[in-house]
LUMMINU-688162 format. One record per residue: x, y, z of N, C-alpha, C, CB in turn; residue in three letters. Coordinates in steps of 0.2 Angstrom, whole numbers, padded with zeros to 4 digits, always signed. Glycine has a CB too. Layout:
! residues N
XYZXYZXYZXYZala...
This chain:
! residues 86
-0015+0058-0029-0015+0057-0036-0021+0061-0039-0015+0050-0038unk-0020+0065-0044-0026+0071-0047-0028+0065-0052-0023+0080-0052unk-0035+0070-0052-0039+0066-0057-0036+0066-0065-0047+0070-0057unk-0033+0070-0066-0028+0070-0071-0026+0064-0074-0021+0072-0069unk-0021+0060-0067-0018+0056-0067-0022+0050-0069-0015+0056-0063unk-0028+0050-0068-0032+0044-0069-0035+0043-0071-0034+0042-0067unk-0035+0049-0078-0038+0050-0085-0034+0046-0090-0039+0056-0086unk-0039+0045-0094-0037+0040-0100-0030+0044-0102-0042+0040-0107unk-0026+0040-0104-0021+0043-0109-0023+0045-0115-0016+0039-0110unk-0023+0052-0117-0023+0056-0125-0019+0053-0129-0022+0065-0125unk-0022+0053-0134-0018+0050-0143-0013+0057-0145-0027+0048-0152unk-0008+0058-0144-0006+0062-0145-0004+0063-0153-0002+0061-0140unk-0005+0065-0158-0005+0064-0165+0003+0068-0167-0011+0069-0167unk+0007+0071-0162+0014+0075-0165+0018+0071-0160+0016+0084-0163unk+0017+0065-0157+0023+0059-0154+0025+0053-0158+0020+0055-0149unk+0028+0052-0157+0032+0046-0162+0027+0041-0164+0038+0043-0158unk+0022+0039-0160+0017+0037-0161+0013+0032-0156+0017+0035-0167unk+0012+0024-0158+0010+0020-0152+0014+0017-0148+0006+0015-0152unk+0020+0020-0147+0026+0017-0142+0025+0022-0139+0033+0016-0144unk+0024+0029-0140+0024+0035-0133+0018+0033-0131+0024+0043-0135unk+0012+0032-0133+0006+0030-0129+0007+0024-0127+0001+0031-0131unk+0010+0019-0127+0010+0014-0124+0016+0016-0118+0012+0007-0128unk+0019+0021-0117+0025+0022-0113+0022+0025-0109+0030+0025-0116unk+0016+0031-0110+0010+0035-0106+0007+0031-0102+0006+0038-0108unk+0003+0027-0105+0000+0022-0103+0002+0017-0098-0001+0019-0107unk+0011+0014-0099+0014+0011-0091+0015+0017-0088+0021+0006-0090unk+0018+0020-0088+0019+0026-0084+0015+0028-0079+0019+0031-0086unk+0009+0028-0083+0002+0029-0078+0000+0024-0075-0004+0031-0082unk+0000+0017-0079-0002+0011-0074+0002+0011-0067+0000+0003-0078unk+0009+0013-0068+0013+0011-0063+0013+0017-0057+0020+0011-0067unk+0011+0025-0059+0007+0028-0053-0001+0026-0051+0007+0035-0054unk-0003+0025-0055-0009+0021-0051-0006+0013-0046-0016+0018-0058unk-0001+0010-0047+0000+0006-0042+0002+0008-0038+0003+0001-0044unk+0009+0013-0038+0012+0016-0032+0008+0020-0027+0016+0020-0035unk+0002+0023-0032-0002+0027-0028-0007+0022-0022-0007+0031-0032unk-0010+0014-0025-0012+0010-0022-0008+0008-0017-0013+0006-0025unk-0003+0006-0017+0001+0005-0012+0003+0009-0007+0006+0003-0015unk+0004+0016-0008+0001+0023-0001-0002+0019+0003-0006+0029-0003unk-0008+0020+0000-0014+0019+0003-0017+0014+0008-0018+0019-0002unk-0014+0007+0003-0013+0001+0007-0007+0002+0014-0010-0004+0001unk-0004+0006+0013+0001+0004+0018-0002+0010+0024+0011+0005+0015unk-0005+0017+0021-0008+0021+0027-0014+0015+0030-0011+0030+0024unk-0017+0015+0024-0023+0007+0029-0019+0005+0036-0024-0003+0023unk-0012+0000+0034-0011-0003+0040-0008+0001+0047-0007-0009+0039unk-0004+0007+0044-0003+0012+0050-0007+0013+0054+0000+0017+0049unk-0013+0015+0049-0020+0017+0054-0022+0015+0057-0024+0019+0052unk-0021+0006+0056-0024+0001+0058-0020+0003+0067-0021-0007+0054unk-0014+0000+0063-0008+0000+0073-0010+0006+0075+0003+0000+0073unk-0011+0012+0072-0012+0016+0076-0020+0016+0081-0011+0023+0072unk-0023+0013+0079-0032+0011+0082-0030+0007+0087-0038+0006+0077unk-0024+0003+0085-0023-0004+0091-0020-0001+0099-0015-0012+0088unk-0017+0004+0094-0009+0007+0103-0019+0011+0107+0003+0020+0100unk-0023+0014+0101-0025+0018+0105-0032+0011+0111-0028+0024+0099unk-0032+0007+0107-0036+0004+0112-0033-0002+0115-0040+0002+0109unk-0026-0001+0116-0020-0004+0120-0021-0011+0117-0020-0003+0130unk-0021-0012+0113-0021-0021+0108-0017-0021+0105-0026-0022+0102unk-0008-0017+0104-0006-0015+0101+0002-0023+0105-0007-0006+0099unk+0004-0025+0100+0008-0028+0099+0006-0037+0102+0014-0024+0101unk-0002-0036+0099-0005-0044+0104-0009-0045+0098-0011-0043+0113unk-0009-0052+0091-0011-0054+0085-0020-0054+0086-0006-0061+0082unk-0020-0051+0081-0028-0049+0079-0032-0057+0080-0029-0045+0069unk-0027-0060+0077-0032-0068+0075-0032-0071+0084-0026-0076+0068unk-0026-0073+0084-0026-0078+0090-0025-0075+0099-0019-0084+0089unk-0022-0068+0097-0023-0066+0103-0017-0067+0107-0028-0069+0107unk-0009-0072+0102-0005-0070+0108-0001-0063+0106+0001-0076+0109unk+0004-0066+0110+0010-0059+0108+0015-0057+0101+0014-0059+0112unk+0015-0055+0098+0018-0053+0093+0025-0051+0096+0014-0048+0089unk+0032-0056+0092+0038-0057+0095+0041-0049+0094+0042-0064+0091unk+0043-0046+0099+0047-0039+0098+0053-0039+0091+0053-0037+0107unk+0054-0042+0090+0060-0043+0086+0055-0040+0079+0063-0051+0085unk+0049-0044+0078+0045-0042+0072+0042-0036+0074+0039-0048+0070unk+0038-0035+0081+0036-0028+0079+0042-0023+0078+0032-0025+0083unk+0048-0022+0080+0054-0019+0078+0055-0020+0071+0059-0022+0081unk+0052-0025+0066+0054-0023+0060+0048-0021+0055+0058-0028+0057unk+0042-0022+0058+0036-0018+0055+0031-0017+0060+0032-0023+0048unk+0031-0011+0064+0029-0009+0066+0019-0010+0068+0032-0006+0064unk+0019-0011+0059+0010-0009+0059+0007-0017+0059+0007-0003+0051unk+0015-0021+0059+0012-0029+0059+0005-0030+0065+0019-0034+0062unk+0001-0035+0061-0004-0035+0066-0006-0044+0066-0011-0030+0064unk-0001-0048+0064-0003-0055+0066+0005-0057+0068-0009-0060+0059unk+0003-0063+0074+0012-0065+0076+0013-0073+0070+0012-0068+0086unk+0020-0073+0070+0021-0077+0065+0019-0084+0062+0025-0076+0066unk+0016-0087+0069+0012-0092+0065+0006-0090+0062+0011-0097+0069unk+0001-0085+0065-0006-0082+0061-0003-0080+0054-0008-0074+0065unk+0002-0078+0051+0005-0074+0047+0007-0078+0044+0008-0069+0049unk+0006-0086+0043+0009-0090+0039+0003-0092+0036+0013-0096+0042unk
């Protein structure tokens, strides 16, 4: 996301008026969340990817057992087994 995007929204003076800036305004709120959420989700890949590399990978960060194949088959970068995760 450019710094653009994460600049205030401009008063535009030839738009329909505070319904186009309020419409800029979610528009923008809503790529700043989407862009958070990137970010958050490369966080935990990067995480699983640190775990395979220091062979920790599919064993829960808290308690140390094993994390059920079925769950890491559906999220991969999961990093706690399912009772840790409750």
């Amino acid at each position: 996301m450019s710094e653009g995007d994460r600049a205030p929204v401009p008063l535009d003076q030839e738009s329909v008026g505070r319904l186009s800036r309020m419409d800029a305004m979610q528009v923008q709120a809503m790529a700043l969340a989407a862009d958070r959420r990137r970010q958050a989700e490369r966080a935990r890949i990067d995480a699983a990817l640190a775990r395979i590399e220091e062979d920790e990978f599919g064993w829960c960060v808290e308690c140390g057992d094993a994390i059920a194949p079925a769950r890491l088959a559906h999220d991969p970068a999961v990093s706690h087994c399912i009772n840790c995760a409750k």
